[in-house]
N, C-alpha and C positions, 0 to 999 in steps of 0.2 A: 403197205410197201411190199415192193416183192421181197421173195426169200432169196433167189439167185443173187447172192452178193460177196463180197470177200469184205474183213476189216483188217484194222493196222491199230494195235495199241501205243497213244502217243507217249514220249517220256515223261508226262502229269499223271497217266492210268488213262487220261480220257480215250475214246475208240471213234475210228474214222470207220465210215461203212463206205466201201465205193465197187466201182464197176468198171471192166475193160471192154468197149465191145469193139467189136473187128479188130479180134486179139491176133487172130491168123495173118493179118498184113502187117505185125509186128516184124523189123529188118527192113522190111518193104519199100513202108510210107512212113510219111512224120505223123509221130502223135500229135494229136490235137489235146489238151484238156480243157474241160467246160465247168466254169465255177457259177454256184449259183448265185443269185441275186439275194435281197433280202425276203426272207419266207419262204424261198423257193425251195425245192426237193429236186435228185439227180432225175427222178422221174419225168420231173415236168420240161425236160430237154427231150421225151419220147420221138417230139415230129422229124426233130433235126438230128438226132445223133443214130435215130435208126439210117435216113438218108447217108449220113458220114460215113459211117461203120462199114459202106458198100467198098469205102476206096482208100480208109484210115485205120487204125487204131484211135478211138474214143475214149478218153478216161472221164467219168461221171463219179462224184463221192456227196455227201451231205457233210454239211458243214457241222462241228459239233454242237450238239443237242438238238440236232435236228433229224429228223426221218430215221435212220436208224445208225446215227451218231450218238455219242454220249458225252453227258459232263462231266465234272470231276464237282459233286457239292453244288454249292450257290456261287462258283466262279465269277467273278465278271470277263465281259468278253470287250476281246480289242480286235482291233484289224489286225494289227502287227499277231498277234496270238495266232489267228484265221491263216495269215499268211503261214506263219512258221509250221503251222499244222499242213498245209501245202508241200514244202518242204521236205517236210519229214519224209512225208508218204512219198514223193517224187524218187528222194532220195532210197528209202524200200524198194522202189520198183525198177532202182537201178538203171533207168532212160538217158542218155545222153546229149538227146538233141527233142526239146519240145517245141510246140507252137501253143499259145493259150489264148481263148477266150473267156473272157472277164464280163460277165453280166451284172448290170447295177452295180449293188456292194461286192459283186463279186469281181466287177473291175476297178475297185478302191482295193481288191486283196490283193489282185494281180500286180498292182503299179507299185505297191506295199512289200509283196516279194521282191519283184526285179529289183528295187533298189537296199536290200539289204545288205548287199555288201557297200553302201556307204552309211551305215548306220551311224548315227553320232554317239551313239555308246555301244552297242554291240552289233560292230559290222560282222557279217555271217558272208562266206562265198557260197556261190552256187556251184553243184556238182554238176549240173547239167547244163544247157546253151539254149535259150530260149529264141529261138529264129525270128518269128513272127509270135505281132500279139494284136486281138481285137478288143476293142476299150467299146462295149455296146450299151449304149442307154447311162452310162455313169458321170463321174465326174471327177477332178481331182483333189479337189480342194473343198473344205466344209462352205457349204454357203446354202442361203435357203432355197428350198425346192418345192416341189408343187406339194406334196403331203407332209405332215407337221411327225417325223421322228420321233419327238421327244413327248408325245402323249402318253400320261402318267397313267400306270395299272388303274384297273376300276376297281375300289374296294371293297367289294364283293367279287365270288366269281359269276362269271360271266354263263345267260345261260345259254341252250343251244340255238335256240331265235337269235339272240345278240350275235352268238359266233356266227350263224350263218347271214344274217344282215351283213356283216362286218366284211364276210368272205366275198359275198356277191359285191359288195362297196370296191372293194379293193380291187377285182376282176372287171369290171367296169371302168376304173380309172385305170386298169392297166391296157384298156385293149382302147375304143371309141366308137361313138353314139354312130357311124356311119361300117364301119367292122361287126359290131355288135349284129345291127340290122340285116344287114348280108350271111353273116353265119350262126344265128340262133343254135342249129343245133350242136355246133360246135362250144362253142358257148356252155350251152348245157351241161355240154361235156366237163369242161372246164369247172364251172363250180362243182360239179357231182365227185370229180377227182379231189379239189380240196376236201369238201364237207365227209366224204366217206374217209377219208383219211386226216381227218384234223387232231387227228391226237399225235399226229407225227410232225404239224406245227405248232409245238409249243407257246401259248403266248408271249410266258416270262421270259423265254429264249428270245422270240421276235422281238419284245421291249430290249433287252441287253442287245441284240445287233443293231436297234436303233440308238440305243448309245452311244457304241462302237462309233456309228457314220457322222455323232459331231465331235468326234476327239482325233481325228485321224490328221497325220502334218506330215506329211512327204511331200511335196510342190516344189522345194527347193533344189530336192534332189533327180527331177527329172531329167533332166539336161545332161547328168552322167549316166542315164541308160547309155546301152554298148551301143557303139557308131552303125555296129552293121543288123541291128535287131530292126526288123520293119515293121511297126505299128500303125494299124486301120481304125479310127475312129466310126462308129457308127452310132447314128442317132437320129429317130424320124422326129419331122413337123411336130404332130398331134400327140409325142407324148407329153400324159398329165402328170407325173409322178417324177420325172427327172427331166425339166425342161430341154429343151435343143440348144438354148445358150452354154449349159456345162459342158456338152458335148463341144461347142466349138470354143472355150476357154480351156480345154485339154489339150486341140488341135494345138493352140498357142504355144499349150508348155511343154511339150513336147517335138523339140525337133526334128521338121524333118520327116512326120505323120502324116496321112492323107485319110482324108474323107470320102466313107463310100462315093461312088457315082452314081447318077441315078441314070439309065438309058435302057437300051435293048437287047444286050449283047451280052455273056456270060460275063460273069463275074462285078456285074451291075444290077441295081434294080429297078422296077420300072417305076415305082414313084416313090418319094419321100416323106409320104400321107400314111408311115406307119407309126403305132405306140409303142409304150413302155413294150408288151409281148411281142416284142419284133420278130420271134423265131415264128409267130403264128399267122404270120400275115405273109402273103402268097403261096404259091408252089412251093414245098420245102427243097427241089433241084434249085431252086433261086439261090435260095443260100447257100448250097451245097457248093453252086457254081463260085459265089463269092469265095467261100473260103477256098476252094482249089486253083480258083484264079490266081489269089492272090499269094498262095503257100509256092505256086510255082512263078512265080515273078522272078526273076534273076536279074533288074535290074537296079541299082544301087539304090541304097536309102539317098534324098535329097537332104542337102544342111540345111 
């Protein structure tokens, strides 16, 4: 992991590591923040937050016990926890007006935050106004998905052949057999950044965040996100790892949400035929364009 980082110690002792980049458009532009998925690192947002950073402020952090976050002990981990560590740090960095993008589990933390001030036991307000929010590859609601969460530690540890089988398995189901073929060396790239750094994904940590993704029950409270937040569902065809149906059972429960488009024209993409690594697939101006298309949309949320 790189060294360039700043942390935030949470009120448990645990520590958030995170990152601002296109900290100088800070006043400027709306921040963006980018939550990771499960296993993911702030790193592995590299293609797209370097493109953002040209015309944003970027917040990147690891989620704790991850990369160069930390736990408190043998914790268990929740979403609601994930979330309020969010929060916290938001709150530290004293922003007033964000926009977030929420990948996988990290758009189960996002949807987790927004609604905590209806919590049914301990509603919490936000200090800040969350504008726009992108819900990419997740879901909202526990329900099964292409990979199996809840696969038990091995009782042994695992050796380095297993982790890296395991590594290449997972980047494979996160990209597909027609991506894969077209950018081999990227690809390469891709596992080589896991495996050189896999001591920064902890297993025991990924088992607890797979936990986390079948305990989680906010669904009800969707409907009271704020009238004027505009949220973009995205979620291609081909991914194996969090089907396209969660993506459009989100669309659902949330009013009033729209679904990337797929076409020619900024802030569209040209096809639907992408995976779970959605940041990795096209031009990363593609996404750039998405999100500044749609950060500058001034026209109303629909009911």
């Amino acid at each position: 992991m790189a060294s360039g980082y700043s942390s935030v110690t949470l009120p448990d002792g645990a520590k958030l590591a995170y990152e601002i980049h296109g900290s100088f458009h800070l006043g400027q532009s709306l921040p963006i923040v980018l939550i990771c998925g499960m296993s993911t690192l702030r790193g592995d947002w590299e293609r797209l937050s370097r493109s953002l950073a040209r015309t944003r402020p970027v917040l990147l952090y690891d989620h704790r016990g991850m990369g160069n976050s930390t736990l408190v002990g043998d914790e268990e981990l929740t979403i609601e926890l994930m979330a309020r560590d969010l929060l916290f740090l938001l709150k530290k960095l004293g922003w007033k007006e964000v926009a977030i993008c929420g990948y996988s589990m990290g758009g189960v933390v996002a949807q987790q935050l927004l609604v905590l001030p209806h919590h049914p036991e301990k509603p919490t307000a936000l200090p800040f106004k969350t504008t726009h929010l992108f819900l990419v590859g997740t879901r909202s609601v526990v329900q099964e998905v292409g990979i199996n969460y809840s696969v038990p530690p091995s009782s042994r540890p695992r050796t380095l052949a297993e982790k890296q089988a395991m590594a290449r398995k997972l980047i494979e189901l996160a990209l597909d057999p027609t991506w894969i073929a077209a950018n081999g060396p990227r690809f390469d790239f891709l596992l080589r950044r896991v495996l050189t750094g896999i001591s920064n994904r902890p297993g025991p940590v990924i088992a607890k965040q797979g936990t986390a993704l079948q305990k989680f029950d906010f669904a009800d409270l969707l409907d009271k996100l704020p009238h004027d937040l505009k949220v973009m569902v995205i979620h291609g065809d081909v991914d194996q790892i969090i089907p396209k149906r969660c993506g459009e059972d989100t669309l659902k429960r949330i009013p009033g949400s729209r679904f990337i488009e797929q076409g020619d024209k900024p802030g569209q993409v040209p096809t639907l035929a992408f995976g779970h690594y959605w940041y990795e697939y096209f031009d990363a101006q593609v996404w750039h364009d998405v999100v500044d298309v749609f950060l500058n949309d001034t026209s109303p949320r629909l009911p």
